[in-house]
TORPA-96428 format. One record per residue: x, y, z of N, C-alpha, C, O in turn; residue number from 1. Coordinates in steps of 0.05 Angstrom, whole numbers, plus 5000, padded with zeros to 4 digits. Atoms other than C-alpha are relative to their C-alpha. Layout:
BEGIN
X,Y,Z,X,Y,Z,X,Y,Z,X,Y,Z,NUM
...
This chain:
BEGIN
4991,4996,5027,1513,2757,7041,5003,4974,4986,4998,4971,4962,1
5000,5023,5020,1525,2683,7025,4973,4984,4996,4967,4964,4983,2
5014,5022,5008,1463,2666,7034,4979,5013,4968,4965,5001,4951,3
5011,4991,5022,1440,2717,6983,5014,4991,4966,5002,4990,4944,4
4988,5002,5018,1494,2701,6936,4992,4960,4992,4994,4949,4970,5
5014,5035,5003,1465,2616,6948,4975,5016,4996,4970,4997,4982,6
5017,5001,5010,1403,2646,6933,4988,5005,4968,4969,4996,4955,7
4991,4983,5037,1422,2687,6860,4998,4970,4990,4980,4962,4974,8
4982,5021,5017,1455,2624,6842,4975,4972,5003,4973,4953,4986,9
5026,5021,5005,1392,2577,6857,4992,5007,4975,4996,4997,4953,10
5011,4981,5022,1354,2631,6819,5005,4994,4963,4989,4986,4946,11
4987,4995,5024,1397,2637,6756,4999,4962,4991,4988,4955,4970,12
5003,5025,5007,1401,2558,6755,4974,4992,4990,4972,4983,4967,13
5028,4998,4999,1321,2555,6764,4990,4997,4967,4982,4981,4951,14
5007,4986,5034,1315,2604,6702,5011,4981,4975,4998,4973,4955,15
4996,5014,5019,1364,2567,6665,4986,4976,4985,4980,4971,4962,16
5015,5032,4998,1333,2498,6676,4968,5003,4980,4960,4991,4960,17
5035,4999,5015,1256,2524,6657,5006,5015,4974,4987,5018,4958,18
4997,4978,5024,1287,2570,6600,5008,4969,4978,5001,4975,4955,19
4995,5019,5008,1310,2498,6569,4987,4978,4988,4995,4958,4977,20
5022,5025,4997,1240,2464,6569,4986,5024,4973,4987,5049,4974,21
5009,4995,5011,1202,2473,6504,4970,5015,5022,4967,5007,5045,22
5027,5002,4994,1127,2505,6521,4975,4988,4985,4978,4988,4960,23
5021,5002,5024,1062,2483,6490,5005,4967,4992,4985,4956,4983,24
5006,5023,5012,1084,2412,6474,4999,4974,5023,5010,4974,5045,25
5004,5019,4984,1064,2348,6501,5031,4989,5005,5041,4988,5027,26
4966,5019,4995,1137,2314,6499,5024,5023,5005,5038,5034,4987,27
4973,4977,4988,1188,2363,6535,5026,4987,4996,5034,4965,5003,28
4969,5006,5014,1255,2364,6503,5025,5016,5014,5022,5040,5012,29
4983,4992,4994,1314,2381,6533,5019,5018,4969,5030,5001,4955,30
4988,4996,5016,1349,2426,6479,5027,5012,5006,5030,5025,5027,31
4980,5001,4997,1416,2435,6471,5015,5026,4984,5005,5029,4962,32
4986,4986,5021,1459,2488,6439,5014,4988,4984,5022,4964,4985,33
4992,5026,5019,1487,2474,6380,5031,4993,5007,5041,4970,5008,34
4973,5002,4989,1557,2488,6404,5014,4988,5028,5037,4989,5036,35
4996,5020,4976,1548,2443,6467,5020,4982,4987,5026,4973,4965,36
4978,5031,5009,1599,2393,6480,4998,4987,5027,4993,5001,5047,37
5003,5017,4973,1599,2336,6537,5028,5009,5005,5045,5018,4991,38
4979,4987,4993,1644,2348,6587,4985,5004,5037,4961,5002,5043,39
5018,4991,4976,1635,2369,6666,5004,5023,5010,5025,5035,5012,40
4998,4958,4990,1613,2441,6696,5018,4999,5021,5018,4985,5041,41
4980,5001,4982,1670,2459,6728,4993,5033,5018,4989,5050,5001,42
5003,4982,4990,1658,2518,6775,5028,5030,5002,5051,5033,5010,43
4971,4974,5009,1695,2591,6757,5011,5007,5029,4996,5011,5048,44
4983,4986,4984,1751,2614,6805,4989,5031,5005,4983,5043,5026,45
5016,4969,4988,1724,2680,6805,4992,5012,4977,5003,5009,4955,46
5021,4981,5011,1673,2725,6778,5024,5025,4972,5042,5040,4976,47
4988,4986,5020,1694,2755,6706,4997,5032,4999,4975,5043,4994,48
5000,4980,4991,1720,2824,6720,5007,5010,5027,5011,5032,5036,49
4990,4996,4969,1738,2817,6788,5025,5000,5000,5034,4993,4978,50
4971,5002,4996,1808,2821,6810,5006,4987,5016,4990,4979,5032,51
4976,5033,4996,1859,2771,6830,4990,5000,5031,4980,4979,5039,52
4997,5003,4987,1853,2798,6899,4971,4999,5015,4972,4996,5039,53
5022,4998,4990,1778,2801,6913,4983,4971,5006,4976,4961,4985,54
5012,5024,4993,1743,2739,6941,4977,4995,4981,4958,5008,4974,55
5021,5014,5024,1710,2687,6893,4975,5003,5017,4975,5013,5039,56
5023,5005,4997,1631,2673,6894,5006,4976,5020,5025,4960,5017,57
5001,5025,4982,1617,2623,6952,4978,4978,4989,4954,4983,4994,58
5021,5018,5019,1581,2557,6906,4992,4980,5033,5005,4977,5054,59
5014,5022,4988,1540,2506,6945,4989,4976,4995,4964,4978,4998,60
5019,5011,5021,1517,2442,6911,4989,4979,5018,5004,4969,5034,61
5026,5020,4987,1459,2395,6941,4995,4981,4977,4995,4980,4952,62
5010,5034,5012,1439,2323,6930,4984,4998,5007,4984,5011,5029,63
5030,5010,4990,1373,2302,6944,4976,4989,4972,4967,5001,4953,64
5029,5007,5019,1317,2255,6905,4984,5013,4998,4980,5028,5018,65
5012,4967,4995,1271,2304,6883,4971,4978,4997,4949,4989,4995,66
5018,5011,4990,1226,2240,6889,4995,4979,5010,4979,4964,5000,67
5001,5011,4978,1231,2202,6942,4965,4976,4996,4942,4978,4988,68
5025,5017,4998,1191,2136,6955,5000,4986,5028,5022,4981,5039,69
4994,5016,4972,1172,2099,7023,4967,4976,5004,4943,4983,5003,70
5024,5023,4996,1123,2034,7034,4991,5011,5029,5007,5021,5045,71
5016,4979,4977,1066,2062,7090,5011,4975,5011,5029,4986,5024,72
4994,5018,4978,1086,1991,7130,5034,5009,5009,5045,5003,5030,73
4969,5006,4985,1161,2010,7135,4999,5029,5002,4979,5041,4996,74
4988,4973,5004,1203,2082,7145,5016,5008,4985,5021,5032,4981,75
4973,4989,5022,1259,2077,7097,4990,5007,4977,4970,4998,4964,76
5011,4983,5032,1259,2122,7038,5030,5001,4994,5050,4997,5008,77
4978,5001,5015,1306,2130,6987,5003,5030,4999,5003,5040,4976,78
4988,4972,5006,1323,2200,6996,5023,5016,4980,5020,5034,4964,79
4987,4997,5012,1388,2200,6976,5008,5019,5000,5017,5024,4978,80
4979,4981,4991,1422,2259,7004,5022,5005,5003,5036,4989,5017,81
4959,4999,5001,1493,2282,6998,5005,5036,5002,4992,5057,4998,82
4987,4975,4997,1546,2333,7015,5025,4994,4977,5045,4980,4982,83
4982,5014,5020,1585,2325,6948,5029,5005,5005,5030,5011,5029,84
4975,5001,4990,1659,2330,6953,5009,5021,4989,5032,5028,4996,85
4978,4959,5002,1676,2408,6921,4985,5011,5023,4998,5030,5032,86
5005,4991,4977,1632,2424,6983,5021,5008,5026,5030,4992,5042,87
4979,5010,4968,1682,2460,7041,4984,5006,5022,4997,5010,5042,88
5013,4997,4984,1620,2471,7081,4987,4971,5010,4988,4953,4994,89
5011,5025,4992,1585,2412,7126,4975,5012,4999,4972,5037,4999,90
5030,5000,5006,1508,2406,7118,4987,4976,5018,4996,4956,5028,91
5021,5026,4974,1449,2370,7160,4979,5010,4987,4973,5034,4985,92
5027,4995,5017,1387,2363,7118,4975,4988,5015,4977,4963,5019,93
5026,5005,4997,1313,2360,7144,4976,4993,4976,4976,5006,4955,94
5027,5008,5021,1248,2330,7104,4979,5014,5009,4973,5004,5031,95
5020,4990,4986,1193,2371,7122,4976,5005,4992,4974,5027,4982,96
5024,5006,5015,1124,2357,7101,4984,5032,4997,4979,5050,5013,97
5008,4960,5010,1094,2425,7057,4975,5005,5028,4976,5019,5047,98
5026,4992,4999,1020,2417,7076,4993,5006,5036,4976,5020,5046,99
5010,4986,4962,1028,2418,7164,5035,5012,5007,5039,5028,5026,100
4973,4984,4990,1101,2440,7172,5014,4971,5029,5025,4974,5051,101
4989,5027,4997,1120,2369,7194,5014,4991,4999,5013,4973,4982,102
4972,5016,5003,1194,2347,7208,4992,4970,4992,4975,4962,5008,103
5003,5022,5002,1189,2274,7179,5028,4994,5004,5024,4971,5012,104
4970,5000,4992,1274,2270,7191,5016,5031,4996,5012,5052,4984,105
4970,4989,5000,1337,2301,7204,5019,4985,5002,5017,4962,5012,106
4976,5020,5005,1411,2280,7189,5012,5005,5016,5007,5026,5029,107
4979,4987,4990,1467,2280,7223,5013,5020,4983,5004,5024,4960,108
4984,4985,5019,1516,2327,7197,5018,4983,4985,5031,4963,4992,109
4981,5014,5023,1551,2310,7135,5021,5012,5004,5022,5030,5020,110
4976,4983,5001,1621,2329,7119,4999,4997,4971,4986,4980,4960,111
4999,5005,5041,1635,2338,7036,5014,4972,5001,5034,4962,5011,112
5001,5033,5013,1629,2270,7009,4988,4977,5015,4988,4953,5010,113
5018,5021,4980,1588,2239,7062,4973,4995,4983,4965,5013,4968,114
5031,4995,5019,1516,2217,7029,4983,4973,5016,4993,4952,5023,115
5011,5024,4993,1465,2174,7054,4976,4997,4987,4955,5010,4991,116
5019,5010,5014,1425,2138,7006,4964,4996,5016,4944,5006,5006,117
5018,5014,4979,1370,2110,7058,4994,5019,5027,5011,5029,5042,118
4993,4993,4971,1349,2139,7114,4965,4993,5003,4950,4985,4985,119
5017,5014,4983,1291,2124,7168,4977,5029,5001,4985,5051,5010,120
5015,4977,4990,1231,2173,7170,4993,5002,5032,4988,4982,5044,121
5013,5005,4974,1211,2193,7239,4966,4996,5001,4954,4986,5020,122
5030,5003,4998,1133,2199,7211,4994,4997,4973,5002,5012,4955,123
5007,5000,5022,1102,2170,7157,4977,5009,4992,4957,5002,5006,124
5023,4989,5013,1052,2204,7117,4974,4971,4991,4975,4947,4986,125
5018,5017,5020,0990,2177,7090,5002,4990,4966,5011,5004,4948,126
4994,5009,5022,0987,2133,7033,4995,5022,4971,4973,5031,4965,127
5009,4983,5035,0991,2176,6959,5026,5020,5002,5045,5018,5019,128
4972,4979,5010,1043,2233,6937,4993,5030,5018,4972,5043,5022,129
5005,4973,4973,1060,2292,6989,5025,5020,4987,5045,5011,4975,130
4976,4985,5006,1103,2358,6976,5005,5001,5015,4989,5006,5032,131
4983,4988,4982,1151,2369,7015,5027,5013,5000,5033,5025,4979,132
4971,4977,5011,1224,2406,7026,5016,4991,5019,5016,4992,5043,133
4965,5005,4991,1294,2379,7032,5009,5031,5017,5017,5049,5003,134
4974,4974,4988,1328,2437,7079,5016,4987,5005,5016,4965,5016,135
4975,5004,4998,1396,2443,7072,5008,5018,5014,5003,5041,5006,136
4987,4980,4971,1431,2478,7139,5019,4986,4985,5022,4963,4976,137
4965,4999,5004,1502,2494,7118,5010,5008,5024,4999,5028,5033,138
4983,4986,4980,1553,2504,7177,5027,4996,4996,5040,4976,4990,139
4965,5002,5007,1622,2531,7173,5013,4969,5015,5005,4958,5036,140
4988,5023,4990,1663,2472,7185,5023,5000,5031,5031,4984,5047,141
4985,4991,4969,1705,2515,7241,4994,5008,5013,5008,5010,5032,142
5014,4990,4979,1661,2547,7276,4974,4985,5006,4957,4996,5019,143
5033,5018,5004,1599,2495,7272,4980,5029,4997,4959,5029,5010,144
5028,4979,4992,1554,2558,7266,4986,5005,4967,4995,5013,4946,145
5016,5001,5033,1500,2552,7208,5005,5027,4991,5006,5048,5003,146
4994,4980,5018,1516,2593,7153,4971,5015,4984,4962,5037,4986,147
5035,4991,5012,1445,2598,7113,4998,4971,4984,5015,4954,4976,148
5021,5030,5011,1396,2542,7086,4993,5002,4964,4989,5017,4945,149
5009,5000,5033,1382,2519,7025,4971,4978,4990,4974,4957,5002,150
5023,5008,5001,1309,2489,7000,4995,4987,4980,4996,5002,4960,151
5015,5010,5023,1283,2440,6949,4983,4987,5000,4987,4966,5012,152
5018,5016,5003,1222,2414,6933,5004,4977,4996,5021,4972,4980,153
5002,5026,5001,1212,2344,6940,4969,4990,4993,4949,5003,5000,154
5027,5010,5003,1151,2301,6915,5013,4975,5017,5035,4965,5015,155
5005,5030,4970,1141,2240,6977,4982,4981,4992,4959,4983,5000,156
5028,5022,5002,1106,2175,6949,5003,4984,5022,5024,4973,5028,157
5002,5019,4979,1083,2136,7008,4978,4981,4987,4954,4986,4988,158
5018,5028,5015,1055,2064,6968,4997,4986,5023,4986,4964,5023,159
């Protein structure tokens, strides 16, 4: 169930995000409502219409460069992965190259607010831009037992 309810909530973000981008023009604009105001998304206590006593939505939020760079002579990339700090789940994220199904790393487990900018590939790709996918393994923090994964595209420049 949470991983369906982490999947809605990708989803609905997704939509939001591409529903936000002009079509048709060369210079993509972020538009705004007019009644926006700065400020930061704070996540709702519970679902409007629910009752006091029924358990909130379970949120999940992921860090990851969505583009990543690494020199073909070295292994460090700037990934830039995190378990942000409203997180009460721990996470261990893999890089996994689209085109052969290719672990290039895994983390240790984070705890919320752990993040590691840098990390070491175990294999580097060939030189030019590769897709690949941040997985995010969530595990309850008291039972270590993965909860469900979460996925984002990554673009991989290896200069």
């Amino acid at each position: 169930m949470k991983a369906l309810i982490a999947g809605v909530m990708i989803a609905i973000v997704s939509l939001l995000v591409a529903g936000c981008f002009q079509s048709g023009s060369k210079e993509r604009e972020y538009q705004f409502a007019e009644d926006a105001k700065d400020g930061e998304y704070v996540r709702p206590t519970r679902v409007p219409g629910q009752s006091e006593d029924q358990k909130g939505p379970s949120y999940f939020t992921i860090q990851v460069n969505a583009s990543p760079t690494v020199s073909r002579g070295g292994k460090r990339c700037n990934l830039m992965i995190g378990n942000p700090t409203e997180n009460e789940q721990y996470v261990k994220v893999k890089l996994i190259l689209d085109d052969t199904g290719e672990e290039l790393f895994c983390s240790d487990i984070l705890k919320p607010g752990e993040r590691n900018a840098y990390v070491d590939l175990e294999q580097v790709p060939e030189v030019g831009e590769h897709t690949a996918t941040a997985v995010f393994m969530v595990y309850d923090p008291e039972s270590m037992e993965q909860i469900t994964e979460i996925e984002a595209s990554v673009l991989l420049t290896v200069e």
